[in-house]
Each structure stands twice: as structure tokens, then as C-alpha cells.
C-alpha positions as CSV (number, residue, x, y, z in Angstrom):
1,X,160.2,23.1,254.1
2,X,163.0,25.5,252.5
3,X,163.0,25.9,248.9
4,X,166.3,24.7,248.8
5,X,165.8,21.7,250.6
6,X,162.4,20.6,248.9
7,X,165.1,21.2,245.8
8,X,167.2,18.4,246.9
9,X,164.0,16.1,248.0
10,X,163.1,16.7,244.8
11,X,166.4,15.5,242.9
12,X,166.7,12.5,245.0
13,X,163.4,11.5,244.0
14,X,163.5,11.6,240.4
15,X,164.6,8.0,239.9
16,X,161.8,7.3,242.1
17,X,159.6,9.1,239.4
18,X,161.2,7.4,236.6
19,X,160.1,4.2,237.2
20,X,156.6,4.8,239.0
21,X,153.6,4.2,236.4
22,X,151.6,6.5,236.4
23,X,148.5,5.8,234.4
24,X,147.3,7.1,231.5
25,X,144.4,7.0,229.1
26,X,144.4,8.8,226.1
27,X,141.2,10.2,223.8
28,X,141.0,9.8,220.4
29,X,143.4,9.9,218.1
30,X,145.4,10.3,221.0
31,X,144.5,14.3,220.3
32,X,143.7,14.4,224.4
33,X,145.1,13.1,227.6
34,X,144.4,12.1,230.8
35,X,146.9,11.1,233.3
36,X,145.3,9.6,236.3
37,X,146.4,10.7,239.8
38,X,145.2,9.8,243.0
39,X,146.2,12.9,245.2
40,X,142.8,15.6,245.7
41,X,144.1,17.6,243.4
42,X,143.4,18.2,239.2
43,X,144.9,20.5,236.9
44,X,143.7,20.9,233.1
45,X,145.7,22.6,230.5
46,X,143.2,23.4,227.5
47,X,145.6,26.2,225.3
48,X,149.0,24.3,225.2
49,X,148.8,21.7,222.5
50,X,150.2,22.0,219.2
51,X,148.9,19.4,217.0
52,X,147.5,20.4,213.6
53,X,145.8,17.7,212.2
54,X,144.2,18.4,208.6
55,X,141.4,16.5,209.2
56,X,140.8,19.4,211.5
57,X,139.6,22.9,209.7
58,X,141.0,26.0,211.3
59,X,138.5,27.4,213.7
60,X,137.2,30.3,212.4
61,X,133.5,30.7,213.8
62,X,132.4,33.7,216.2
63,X,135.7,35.5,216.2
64,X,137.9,32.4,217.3
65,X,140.9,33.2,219.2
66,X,143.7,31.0,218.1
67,X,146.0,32.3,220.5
68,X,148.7,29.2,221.8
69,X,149.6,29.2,226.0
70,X,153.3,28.5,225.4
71,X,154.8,25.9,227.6
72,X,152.0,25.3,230.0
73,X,151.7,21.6,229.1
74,X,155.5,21.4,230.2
75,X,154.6,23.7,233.4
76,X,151.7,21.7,234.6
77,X,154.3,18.4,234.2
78,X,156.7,19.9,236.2
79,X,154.2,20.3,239.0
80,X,153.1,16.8,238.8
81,X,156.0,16.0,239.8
82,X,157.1,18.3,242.6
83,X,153.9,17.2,243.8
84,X,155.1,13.7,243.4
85,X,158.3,14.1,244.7
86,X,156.6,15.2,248.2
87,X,153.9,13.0,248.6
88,X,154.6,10.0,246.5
89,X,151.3,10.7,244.8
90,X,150.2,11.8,241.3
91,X,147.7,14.9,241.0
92,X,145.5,14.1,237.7
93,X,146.5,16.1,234.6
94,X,144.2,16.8,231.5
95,X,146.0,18.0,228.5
96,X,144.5,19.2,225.2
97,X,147.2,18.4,222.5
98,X,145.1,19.4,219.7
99,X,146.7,23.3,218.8
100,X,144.0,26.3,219.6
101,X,143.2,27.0,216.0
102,X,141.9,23.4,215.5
103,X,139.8,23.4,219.4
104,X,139.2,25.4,222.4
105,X,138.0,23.2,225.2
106,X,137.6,26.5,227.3
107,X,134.7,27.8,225.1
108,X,131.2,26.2,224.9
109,X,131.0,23.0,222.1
110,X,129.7,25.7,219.3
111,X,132.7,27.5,219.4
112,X,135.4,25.4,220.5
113,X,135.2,22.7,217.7
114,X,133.5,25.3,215.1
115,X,130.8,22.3,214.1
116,X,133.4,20.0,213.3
117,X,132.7,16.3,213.9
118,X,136.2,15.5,215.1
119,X,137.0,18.4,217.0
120,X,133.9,17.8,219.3
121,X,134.9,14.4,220.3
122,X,138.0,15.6,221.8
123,X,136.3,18.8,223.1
124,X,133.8,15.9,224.8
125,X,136.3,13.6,225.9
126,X,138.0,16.6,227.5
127,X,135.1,17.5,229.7
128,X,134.7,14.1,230.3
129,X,138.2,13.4,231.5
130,X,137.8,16.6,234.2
131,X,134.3,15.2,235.6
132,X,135.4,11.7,236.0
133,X,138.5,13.3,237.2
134,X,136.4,15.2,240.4
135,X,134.3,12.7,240.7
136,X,136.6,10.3,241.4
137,X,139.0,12.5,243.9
138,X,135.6,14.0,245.5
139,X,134.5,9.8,246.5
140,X,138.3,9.2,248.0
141,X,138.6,12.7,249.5
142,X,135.0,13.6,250.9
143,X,134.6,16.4,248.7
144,X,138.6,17.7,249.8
145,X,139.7,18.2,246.6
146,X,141.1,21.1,244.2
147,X,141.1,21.9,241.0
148,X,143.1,24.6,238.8
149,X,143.0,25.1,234.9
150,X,146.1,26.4,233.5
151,X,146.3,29.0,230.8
152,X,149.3,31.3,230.3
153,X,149.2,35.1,229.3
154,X,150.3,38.3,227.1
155,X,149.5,41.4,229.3
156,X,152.8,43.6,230.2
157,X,152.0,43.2,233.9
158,X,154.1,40.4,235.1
159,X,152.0,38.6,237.5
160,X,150.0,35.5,237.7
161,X,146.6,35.8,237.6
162,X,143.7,33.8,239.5
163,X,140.6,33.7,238.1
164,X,137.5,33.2,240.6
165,X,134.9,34.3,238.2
166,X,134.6,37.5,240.0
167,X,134.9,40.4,237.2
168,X,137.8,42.7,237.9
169,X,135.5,45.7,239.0
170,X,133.9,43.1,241.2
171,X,137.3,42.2,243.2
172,X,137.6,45.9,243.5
173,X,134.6,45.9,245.9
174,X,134.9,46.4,249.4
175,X,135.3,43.3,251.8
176,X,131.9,43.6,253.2
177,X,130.5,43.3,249.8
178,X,132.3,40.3,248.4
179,X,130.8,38.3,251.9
180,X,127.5,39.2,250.9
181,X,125.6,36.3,249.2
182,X,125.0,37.4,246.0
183,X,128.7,37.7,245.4
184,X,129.7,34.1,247.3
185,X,127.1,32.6,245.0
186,X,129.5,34.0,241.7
187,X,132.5,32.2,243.1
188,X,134.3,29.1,242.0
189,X,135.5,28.7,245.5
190,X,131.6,29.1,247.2
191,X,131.3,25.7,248.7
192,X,134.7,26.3,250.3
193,X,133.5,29.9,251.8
194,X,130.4,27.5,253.8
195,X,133.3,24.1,254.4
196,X,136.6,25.8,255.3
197,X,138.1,25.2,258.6
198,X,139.0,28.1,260.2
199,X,135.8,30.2,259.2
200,X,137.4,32.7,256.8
201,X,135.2,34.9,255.0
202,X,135.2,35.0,250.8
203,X,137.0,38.0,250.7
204,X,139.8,36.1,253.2
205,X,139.3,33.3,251.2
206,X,140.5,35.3,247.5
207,X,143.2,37.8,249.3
208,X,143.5,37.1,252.7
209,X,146.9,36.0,254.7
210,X,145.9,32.2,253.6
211,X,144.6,32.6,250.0
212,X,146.1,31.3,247.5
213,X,147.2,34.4,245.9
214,X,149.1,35.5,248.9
215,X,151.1,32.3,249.1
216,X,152.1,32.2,246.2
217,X,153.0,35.8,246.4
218,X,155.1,35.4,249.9
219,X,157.3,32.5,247.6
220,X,158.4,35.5,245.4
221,X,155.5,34.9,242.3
222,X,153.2,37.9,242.3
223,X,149.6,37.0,242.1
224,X,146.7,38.9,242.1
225,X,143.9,38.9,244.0
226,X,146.4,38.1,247.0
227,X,147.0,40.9,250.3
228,X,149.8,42.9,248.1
229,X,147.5,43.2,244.7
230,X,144.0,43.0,246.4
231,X,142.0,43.7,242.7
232,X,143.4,43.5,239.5
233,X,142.1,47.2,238.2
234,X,139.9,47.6,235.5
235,X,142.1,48.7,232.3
236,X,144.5,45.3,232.6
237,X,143.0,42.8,230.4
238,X,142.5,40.6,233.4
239,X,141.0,36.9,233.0
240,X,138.6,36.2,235.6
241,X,137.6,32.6,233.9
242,X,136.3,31.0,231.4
243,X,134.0,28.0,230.8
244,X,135.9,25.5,232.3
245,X,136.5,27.2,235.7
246,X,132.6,27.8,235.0
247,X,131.4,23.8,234.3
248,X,134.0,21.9,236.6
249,X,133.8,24.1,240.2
250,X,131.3,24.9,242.6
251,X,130.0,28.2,240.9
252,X,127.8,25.5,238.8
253,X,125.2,23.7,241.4
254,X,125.8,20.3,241.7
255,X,129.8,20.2,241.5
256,X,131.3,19.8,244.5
257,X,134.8,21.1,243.8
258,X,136.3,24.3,244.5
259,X,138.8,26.0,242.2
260,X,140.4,28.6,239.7
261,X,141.5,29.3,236.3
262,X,145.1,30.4,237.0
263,X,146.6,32.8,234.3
264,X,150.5,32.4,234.0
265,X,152.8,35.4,232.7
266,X,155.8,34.3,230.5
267,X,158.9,36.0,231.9
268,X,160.6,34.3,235.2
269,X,157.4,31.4,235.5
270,X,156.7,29.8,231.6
271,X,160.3,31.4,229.9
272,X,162.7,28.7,231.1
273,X,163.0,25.4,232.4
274,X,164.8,26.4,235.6
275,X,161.7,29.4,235.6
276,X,159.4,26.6,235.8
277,X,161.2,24.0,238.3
278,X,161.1,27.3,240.6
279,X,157.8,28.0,239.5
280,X,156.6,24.3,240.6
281,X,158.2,24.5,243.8
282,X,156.6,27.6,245.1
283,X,153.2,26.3,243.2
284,X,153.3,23.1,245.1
285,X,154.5,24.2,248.4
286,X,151.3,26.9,248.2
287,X,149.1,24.3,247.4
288,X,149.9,22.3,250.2
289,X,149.9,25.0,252.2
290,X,146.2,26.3,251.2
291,X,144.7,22.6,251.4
292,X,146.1,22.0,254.6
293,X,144.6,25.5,256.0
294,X,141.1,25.1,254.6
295,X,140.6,21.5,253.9
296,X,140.4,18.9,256.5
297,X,142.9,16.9,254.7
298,X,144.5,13.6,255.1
299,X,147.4,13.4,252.3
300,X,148.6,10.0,252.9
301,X,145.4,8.4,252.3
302,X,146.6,8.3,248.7
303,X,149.4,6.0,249.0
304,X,147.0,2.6,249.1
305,X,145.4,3.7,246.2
306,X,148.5,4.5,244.0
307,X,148.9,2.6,240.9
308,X,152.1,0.9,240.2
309,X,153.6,-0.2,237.4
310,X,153.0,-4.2,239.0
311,X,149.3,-3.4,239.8
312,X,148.6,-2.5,236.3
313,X,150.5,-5.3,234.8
314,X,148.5,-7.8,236.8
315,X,144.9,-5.8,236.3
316,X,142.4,-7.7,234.5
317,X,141.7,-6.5,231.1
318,X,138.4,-6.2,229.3
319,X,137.2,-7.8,225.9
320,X,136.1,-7.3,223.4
321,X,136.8,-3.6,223.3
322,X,135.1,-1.6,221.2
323,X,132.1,-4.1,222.5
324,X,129.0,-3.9,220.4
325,X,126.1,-2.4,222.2
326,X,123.8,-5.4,224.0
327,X,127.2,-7.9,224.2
328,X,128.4,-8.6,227.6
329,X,131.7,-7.2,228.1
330,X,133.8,-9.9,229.9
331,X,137.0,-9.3,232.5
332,X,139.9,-11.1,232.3
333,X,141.4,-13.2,235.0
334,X,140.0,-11.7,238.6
335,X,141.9,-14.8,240.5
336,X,140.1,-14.7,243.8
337,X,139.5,-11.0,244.0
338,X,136.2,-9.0,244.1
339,X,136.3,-4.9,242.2
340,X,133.8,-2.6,242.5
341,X,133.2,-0.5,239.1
342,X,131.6,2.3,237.9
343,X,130.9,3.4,234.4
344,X,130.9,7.2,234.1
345,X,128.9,8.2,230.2
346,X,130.7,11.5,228.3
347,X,128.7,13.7,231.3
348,X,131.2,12.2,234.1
349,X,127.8,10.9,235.5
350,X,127.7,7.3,236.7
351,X,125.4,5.1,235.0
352,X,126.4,1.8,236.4
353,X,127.6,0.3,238.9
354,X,128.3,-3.1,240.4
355,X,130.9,-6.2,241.6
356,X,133.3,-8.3,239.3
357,X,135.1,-11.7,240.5
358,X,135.8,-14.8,239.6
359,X,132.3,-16.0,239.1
360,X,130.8,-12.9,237.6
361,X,132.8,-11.2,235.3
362,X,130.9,-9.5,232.7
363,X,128.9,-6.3,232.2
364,X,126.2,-6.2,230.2
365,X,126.0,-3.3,227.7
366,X,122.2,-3.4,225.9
367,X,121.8,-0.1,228.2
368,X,124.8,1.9,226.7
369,X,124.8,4.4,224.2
370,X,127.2,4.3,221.4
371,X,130.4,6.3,222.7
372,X,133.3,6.2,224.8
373,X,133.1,5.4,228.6
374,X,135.7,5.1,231.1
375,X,135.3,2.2,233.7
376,X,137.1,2.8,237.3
377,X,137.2,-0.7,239.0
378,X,139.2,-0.4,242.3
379,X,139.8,-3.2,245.2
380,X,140.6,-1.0,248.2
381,X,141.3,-4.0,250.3
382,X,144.9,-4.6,248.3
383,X,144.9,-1.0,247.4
384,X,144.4,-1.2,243.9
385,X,142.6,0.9,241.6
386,X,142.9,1.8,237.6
387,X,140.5,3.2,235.0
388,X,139.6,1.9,231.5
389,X,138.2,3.3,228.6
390,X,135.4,1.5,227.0
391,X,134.1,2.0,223.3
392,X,130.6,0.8,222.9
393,X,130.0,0.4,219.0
């Protein structure tokens, strides 16, 4: 599809956007976001926030860098919904409103909240929100799915940068020595180098013809690793990804999602809102493009499982909430129907699971922790699904 066509798709959609629900759960103190999609897809934006909440010290610990992503909260939004517009499905956004100088969900708990009670609940509520995220696309897409966390910025060179967590000396290295093991095994895309379709190698995989660099580089936005910019150089700042791209992607055993840290520049992507309408296009186009070459994907199995602004009117709700730890936590009205849940803890690991209806509609909670808990409770015979948070006192 042309650009300027998927333009005009996209205009005549946005009523159609308007007035879809799209889910969303917010953290505490409403300091982080979640907004739940149903496409294989999940972006994070960690640096764009710009709340300053007293309550909050300044981090200051281990050489903090304060540094804000400008406008990548409002990039990332744009692309949710280009990617809407096509498919008439949500990706899943995170989004850290808290400003950089008060947390920095990209850095390890001791030096993203600096100690500071507050500041670590969002920083775990953040993680949280990413796992169940994953989790959740990985069960509906087979393991399918994508992630990217967002960051913009400051070197000269205008070009985007995608981080693989391959150092820039690494990238430098010949193709025959980024295929060896060793080198696969240091990648946030490794399960995709044994799982893609066609066979491509890892080097193919991070600048080939179909990586994602080069697609994004044939719709007119640089990127680098791609064919055109096959290493980044070593005296260029570059960002090969931080502790995010480390935690939530395949480089970490266990997590069965491949992705990137994706480094924006500011000039003609971040600058503008036309820059970033553009920008989305091109993003979302390559995306498709890259999923469809490597995945085995099936993009409209995310319409039955869409949330609509009916579906979450009707949803049963939960009571009490906060519950107190040991009370049974009763549904609302389930009419006739039967839900499956599961209760992911602050790890995004499931720790219960089971059946609601009519006739058994509580959960009992004498096995919880005190904390916050999502609950995802989905009847996939009516195409139904939505996520609640839980507080256990």
C-alpha cells in the first residue's frame, strides 16, 4: 500500500478510532499506563513523561541521567493508531508519565527510583505492565509477537537507531561472525534467528534486504544497522540497549519475544506532528512488512478478541477492590457465561488460574501477597476479553 493511500485509509478511519474503546489500566497514582491492545505487537516508552511529583526526590544516585525523550509518548500514539487504522486492532502501549529525574524504568530498580518508596512501585508496575503485556500476546499469537521500546536521541547524526544489544564494534564484525553462536546468543532477536520463516541468518536478520532497519530505511527514515548503514561506527554515541530491551526480549532465557530498543533522532521523525504522522506511517508499514516476512502470522485473529466500548460496559466487575488478603474476591453478574482468568503477581508470572460463571464466582485470595495484580478473564467463545487490576491489602 502507497504512502499516500494508507494516508487517506488512515483519515477515513479516524472517526472509527474515536469511538473504539480501547482499554486502559493505569498504575498508581496514575504515574504509569498501560493501554491494552490485542494485535502481537508492544511498544514501551520509559523517557517521555513529564510529571514532577514532590513526593518524588530528584534522582540523583550513581550519576543519574535526567535526560527527557521529547515527544515519544505522542510518537508511540501516533503509531497506535496507524496501526489501528490498518488492522482495526490496538498494539499495547506502556507509558512512563513520571519525568526522568523522578524514575528511569530503563535502569535496574537501584537506580531508576534512587531508593525511593514511590518511585519503585511505578518502576514495578512498569515491568509488570510489559510481562503481562508478552505474555498475554505470546498465548494468542504462539509466540508471534514483537516488541520495541522507544527512546528518542541527541547525537548530530540524523538517523534512527536500533538497538539489538550488539555493541557498536560488535555490528562492525564481519557477517560470518555475527552467525556464530556466541554472537546469536547476545541478541534480542535470537529466538527469531532459530523461528523465522525464510531461514535468514542473524546478520540478515539485523541488516539484511528484510530487517527492519532496511525497511524502514527504503520508506525514506535512515536507520542503522540496515543494508545502507551496516554498523553504526565506534565514535557515534550509539545505544545498543538498555535494560528493558535486556529483561523483556529473548536475549534473557525464558522470554519468548523478540525485539529492539529503537532510538529516534529529533529533526524530520519527533520535531513535528506532520514529522510524526509520516514517521508512523513508514513505522507501521515496516512492521507489517517485517512480521509478515519472518513471522508466520495471522493478523486478523485479533478482531474476535478486540475490546469494545459495549464489551467493557457489560464485563462483570470485581468486589471488593482493594480485597483484604484471605477474603474471596466476588465477580459481578456473569449471566450465563463461563471466563477463564489468570492472575499474573508484579513478575508477569501467573500464579492462578481458573473458571468463573454464574455458580462460582469468587477467587479466593489467602494465597496472595499484598500488592497489585492484574486479572485477564477472557470468553473466546463471544470474543471477549479485558484485564483488571487487583489490589490485595
Amino acid at each position: 500500500m502507497s504512502t499516500r493511500i494508507l494516508f487517506i485509509v488512515i483519515s477515513l478511519c479516524i472517526s472509527i478510532a474515536e469511538v473504539s474503546a480501547q482499554q486502559v489500566i493505569m498504575g498508581t497514582n496514575n504515574y504509569v499506563e498501560y493501554q491494552v491492545g490485542t494485535l502481537p505487537f508492544v511498544i514501551s516508552v520509559s523517557h517521555g513523561g513529564d510529571l514532577e511529583p514532590s513526593s518524588i526526590p530528584n534522582r540523583t544516585c550513581n550519576s543519574a541521567v535526567n535526560a527527557t525523550d521529547a515527544f515519544t509518548i505522542e510518537t508511540a500514539l501516533e503509531i497506535k493508531n496507524t496501526l489501528f487504522a490498518i488492522t482495526g486492532c490496538y498494539p499495547t502501549v506502556i507509558i512512563s508519565h513520571l519525568k526522568r529525574n523522578k524514575l528511569d524504568p530503563n535502569r535496574n530498580l537501584a537506580d531508576g527510583a534512587c531508593g525511593n518508596s514511590e518511585a519503585e512501585t511505578s518502576w514495578n508496575e512498569f515491568h509488570n505492565f510489559i510481562a503481562v503485556a508478552r505474555n498475554s500476546a505470546n498465548q494468542q499469537f504462539n509466540n508471534q509477537t514483537f516488541f520495541v521500546d522507544m527512546h528518542g536521541h541527541g547525537n548530530p547524526i540524523q538517523r534512527i537507531e536500533l538497538g539489538y544489544l550488539l555493541y557498536d564494534n560488535e555490528l562492525a564484525f564481519a557477517d560470518s561472525i555475527l552467525n556464530l553462536n556466541q554472537y546469536i546468543n547476545f541478541s534480542s532477536i535470537k529466538n527469531l534467528v532459530h523461528s523465522n520463516l525464510n531461514n535468514y541468518t542473524h546478520a540478515e536478520l539485523l541488516r539484511g534486504q528484510k530487517s527492519f532497519g532496511t525497511l524502514l530505511t527504503n520508506r525514506n527514515f535512515p536507520s542503522v544497522p540496515s543494508q545502507s548503514i551496516p554498523f553504526p561506527g565506534t565514535t557515534t554515541n550509539y545505544f545498543s540497549g538498555g535494560y528493558i530491551t535486556v529483561n523483556h526480549t529473548s536475549y534473557t532465557s525464558g522470554v519468548n519475544i523478540n525485539g529492539l530498543q529503537m532510538e529516534l533522532n529529533y529533526t524530520g521523525v519527533r520535531d513535528t506532528p506532520s514529522n510524526r504522522t509520516q514517521f508512523a506511517i513508514a513505522f507501521s508499514e515496516a512492521l507489517i512488512e517485517f512480521m509478515n516476512t519472518h513471522f508466520n502470522m495471522v493478523w486478523d485473529s485479533c478482531t474476535p478478541l478486540s475490546t469494545n466500548e459495549v464489551t467493557l460496559n457489560n464485563f462483570p466487575e470485581f468486589y471488593p477492590n482493594p480485597v483484604k488478603k484471605g477474603i474471596f474476591f466476588y465477580s459481578g453478574n456473569l449471566e450465563d457465561k463461563t471466563y477463564n482468568y489468570s492472575i499474573y503477581n508484579n513478575l508477569g508470572q501467573v500464579i492462578k488460574m481458573g473458571q468463573l460463571s454464574k455458580s462460582e464466582n469468587t477467587i479466593d485470595t489467602k494465597n496472595l501477597d499484598s500488592g497489585l495484580y492484574l486479572i485477564i478473564m477472557s470468553n473466546t467463545q463471544i470474543g471477549e476479553t479485558v484485564i483488571k487490576k487487583l489490589i490485595v491489602d
